[in-house]
C-alpha positions in Angstrom: 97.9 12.6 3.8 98.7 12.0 0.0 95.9 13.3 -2.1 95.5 11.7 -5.9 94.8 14.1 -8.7 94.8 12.3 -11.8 96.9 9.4 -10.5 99.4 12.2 -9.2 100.2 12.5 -5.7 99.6 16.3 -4.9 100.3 16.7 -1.3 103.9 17.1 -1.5 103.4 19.5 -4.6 101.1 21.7 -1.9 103.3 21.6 0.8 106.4 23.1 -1.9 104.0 25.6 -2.5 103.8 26.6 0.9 107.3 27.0 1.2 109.0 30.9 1.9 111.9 29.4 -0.8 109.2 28.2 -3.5 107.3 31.6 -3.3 110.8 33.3 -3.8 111.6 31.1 -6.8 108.1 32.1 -8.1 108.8 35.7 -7.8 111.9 35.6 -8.9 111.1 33.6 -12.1 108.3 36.6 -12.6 111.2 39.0 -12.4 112.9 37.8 -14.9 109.8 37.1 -17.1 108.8 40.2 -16.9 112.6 41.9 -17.4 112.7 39.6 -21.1 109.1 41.1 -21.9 110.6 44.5 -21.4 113.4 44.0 -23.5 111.1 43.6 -26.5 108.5 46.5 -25.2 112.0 49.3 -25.1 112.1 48.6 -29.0 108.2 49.8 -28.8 108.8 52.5 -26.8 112.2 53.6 -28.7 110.6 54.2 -31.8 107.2 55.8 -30.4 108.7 58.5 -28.8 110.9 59.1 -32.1 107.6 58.8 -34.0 104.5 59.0 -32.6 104.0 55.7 -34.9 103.2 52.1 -32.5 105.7 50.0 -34.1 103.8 46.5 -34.7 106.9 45.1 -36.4 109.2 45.1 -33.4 108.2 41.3 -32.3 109.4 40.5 -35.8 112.6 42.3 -35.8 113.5 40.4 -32.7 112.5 36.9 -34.6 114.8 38.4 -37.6 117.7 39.9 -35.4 117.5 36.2 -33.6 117.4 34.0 -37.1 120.1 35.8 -38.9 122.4 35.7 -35.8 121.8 31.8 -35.8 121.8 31.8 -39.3 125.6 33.2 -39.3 126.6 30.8 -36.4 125.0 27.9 -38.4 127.6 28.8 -41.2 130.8 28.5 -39.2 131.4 32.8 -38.5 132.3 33.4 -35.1 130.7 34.4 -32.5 131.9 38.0 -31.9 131.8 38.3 -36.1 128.5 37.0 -35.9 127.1 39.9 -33.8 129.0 42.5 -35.6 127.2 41.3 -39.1 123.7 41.1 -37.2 124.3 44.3 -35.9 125.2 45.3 -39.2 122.0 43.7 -41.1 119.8 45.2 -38.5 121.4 49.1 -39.4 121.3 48.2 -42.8 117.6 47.2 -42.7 116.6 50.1 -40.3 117.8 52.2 -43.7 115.7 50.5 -46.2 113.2 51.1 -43.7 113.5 54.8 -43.6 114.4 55.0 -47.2 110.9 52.6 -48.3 108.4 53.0 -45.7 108.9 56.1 -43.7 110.0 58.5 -46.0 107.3 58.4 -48.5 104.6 58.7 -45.4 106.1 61.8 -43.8 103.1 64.4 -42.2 100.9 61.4 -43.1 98.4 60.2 -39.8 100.0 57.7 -37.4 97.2 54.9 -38.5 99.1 54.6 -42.2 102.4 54.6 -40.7 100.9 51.8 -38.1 99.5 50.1 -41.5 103.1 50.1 -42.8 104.3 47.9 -39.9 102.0 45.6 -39.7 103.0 45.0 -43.5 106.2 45.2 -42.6 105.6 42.5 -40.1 104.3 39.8 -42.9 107.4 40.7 -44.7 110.2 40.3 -42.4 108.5 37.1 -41.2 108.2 36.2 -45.2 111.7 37.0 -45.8 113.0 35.8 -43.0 111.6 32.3 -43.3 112.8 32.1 -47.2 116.5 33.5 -46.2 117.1 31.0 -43.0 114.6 28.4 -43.3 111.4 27.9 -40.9 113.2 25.2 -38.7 113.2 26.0 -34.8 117.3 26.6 -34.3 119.1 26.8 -31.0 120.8 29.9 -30.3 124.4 29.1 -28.1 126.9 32.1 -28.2 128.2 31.0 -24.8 125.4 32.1 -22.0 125.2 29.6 -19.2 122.1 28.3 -18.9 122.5 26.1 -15.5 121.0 26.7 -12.0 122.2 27.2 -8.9 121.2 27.4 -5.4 121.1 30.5 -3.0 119.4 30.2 0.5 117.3 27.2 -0.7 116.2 29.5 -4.2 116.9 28.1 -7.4 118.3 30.7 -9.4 118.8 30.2 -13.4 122.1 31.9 -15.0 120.7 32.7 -18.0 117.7 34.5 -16.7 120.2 36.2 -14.7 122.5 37.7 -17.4 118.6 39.0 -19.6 118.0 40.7 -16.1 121.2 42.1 -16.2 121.5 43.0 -19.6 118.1 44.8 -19.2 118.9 46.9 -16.4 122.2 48.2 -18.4 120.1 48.6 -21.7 117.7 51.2 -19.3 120.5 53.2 -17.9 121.9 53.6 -21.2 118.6 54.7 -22.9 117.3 56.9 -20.9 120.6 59.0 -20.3 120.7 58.7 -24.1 117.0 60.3 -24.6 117.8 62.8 -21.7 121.3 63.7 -21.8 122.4 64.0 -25.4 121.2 66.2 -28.4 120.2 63.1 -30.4 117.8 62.4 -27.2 116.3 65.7 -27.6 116.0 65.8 -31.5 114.1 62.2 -30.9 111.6 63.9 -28.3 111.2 67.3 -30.9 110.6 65.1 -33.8 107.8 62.7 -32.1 106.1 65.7 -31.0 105.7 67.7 -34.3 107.1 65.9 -37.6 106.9 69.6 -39.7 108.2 72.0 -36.3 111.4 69.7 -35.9 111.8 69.4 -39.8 111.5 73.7 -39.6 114.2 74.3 -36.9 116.8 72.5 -38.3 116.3 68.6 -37.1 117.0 66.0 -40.2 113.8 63.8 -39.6 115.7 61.4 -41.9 119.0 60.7 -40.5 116.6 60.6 -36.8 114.6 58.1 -38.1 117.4 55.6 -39.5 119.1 55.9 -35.9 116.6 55.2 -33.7 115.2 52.5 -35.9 118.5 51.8 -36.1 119.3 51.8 -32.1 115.7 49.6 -31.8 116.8 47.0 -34.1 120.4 46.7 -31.7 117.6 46.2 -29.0 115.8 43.4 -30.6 119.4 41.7 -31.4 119.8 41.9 -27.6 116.0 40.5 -27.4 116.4 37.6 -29.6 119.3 36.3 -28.2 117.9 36.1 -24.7 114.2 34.9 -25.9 116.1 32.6 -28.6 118.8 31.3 -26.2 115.8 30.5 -23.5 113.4 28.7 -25.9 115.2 28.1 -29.2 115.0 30.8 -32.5 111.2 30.0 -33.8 109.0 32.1 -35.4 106.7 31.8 -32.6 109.0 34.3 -30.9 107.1 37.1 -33.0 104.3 36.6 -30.4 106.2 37.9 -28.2 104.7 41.4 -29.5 101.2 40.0 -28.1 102.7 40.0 -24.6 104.7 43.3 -25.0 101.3 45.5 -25.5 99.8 45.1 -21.5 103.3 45.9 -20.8 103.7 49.4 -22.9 99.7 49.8 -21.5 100.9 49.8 -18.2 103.9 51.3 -18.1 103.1 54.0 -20.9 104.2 54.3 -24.5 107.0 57.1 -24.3 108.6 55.7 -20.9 111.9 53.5 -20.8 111.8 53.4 -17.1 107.9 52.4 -17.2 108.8 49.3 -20.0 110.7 47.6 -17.3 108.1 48.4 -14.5 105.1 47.4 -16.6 107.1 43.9 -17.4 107.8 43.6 -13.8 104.1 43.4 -13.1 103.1 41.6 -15.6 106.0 38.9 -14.9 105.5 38.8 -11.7 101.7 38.8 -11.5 101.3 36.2 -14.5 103.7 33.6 -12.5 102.4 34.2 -9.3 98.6 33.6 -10.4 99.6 30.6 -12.5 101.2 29.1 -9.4 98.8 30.3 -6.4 95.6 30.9 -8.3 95.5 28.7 -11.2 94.7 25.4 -9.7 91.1 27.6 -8.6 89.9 28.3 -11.8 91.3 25.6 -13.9 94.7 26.9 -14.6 95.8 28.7 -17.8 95.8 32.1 -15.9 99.3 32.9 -17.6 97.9 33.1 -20.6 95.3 35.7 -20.3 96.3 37.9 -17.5 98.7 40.4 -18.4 95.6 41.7 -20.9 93.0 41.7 -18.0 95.4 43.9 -16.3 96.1 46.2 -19.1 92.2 46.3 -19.7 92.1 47.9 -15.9 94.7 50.0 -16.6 92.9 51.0 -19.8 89.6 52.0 -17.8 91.5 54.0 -14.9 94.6 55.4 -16.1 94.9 55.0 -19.9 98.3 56.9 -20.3 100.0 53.5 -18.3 101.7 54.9 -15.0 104.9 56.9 -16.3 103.0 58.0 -19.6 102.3 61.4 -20.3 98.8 62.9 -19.9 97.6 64.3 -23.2 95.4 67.4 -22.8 93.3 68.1 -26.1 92.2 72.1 -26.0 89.0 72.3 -28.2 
């Protein structure tokens, strides 16, 4: 029997939910949610375990990495030229912030270096908005963005290639921070600014790469997010989203950013979808920090983050 919500037939809706195919389209949509979250929440992590210093500008560099790769594309350069001159602006930049903001702040405590990004963050968004306009922009550097159908799953290609590009961007970081002396410098130099700067370690040129190697990551972000939903400067929200992530998956893991965004994907679409006609809906917009508020009471150093233990 047809039920009439609204004027909407619902009973069709109810029996698609039902369905073993629509609950795997739900998951799978959470998956890859959750994979584009955690490409924004590795740039957090990158730079924390370089620093010590949360890093509240990285939503912004992925809105500025995203805007001046459209920008480019807007103005005839190729594509491939295109992300070699983003890639470029987003090196250069990590400089001027080394050179501006982090050098002059060295041995000072992580709450002024955390005030420096969140200034940061109103001047990238400044500067970006007076150098490519305010305009929402679609990004198209030749990602297919149709569906297809496996088993009775819709399956997007686009979502796809971010899940993809995620898993590579993992393997890649964490046999970087384990494997290679850079790695190790980068752990040294987050744990003591003044012992790494003592045996050797050049705090500077550290800095400038792995700001350097988070701004290639919010390239990588923007054209995923931008791609998906167009290049707006709502896409610096994306920050919001990416703190329950680093919460639950800790602030110095790369493995736990993609685990935390799993969960949080997953979970948010899943109690949208099920849940949501309960209590009125909405449910995706507040539950990733309900979560990360658990976490916060029960196991505040996230599942893969270090336990810090304070002798006194």
């Amino acid at each position: 029997m047809t039920e009439l919500v609204y004027g909407i037939a619902v009973a069709p809706f109810k029996d698609m939910v039902g369905s073993p195919a629509f609950f795997a389209e739900v998951l799978i949509g959470g998956v890859f949610a959750g994979l584009m979250y955690s490409l924004v929440a590795l740039g957090f992590v990158l730079i924390f375990k370089a620093s010590g210093v949360f890093n509240f500008a990285q939503g912004v560099m992925v809105l500025f990495a995203a805007l001046t790769l459209v920008g480019l594309l807007e103005r005839g350069v190729p594509v491939v030229a295109a992300l070699v001159l983003t890639t470029g602006v987003m090196v250069a930049l990590a400089w001027a912030i080394e050179r501006v903001v982090l050098r002059p702040l060295v041995n000072q405590e992580h709450i002024i270096l955390f005030m420096a990004t969140i200034g940061l963050t109103f001047f990238l968004e400044g500067f970006g908005e007076m150098v490519w306009g305010a305009n929402v922009k679609k990004l198209d550097i030749g990602l297919p963005d149709r569906s297809f159908i496996v088993a009775g799953v819709q399956i997007n290609q686009l979502e796809m290639s971010a899940a993809a590009t995620a898993a590579i961007l993992v393997t890649v970081l964490g046999v970087f921070f384990q494997r290679t002396r850079v790695g190790r410098a980068l752990r040294a130099v987050a744990d003591d600014h003044e012992a790494a700067l003592s045996i050797g370690i050049p705090l500077k040129t550290i800095w400038i790469i792995v700001w350097s190697v988070a701004g290639i990551v919010a390239i990588v972000a923007g054209i995923m997010w931008g791609a998906k939903s167009g290049v707006q400067f709502s896409l610096s929200l994306i920050a919001l989203k990416s703190l329950p992530v680093l919460i639950l998956g800790g602030f110095t893991s790369v493995p736990g950013a993609i685990v935390g965004g799993l969960i949080i994907g997953v979970g948010e679409k899943v109690g949208e979808v099920y849940w949501g006609p309960l209590v009125g809906g909405a449910i995706e917009n507040w539950f990733a920090y309900v979560l990360a508020l658990a976490f916060l009471l029960v196991r505040p150093q996230g599942l893969f983050g270090e336990k810090i233990i304070e002798r006194v």
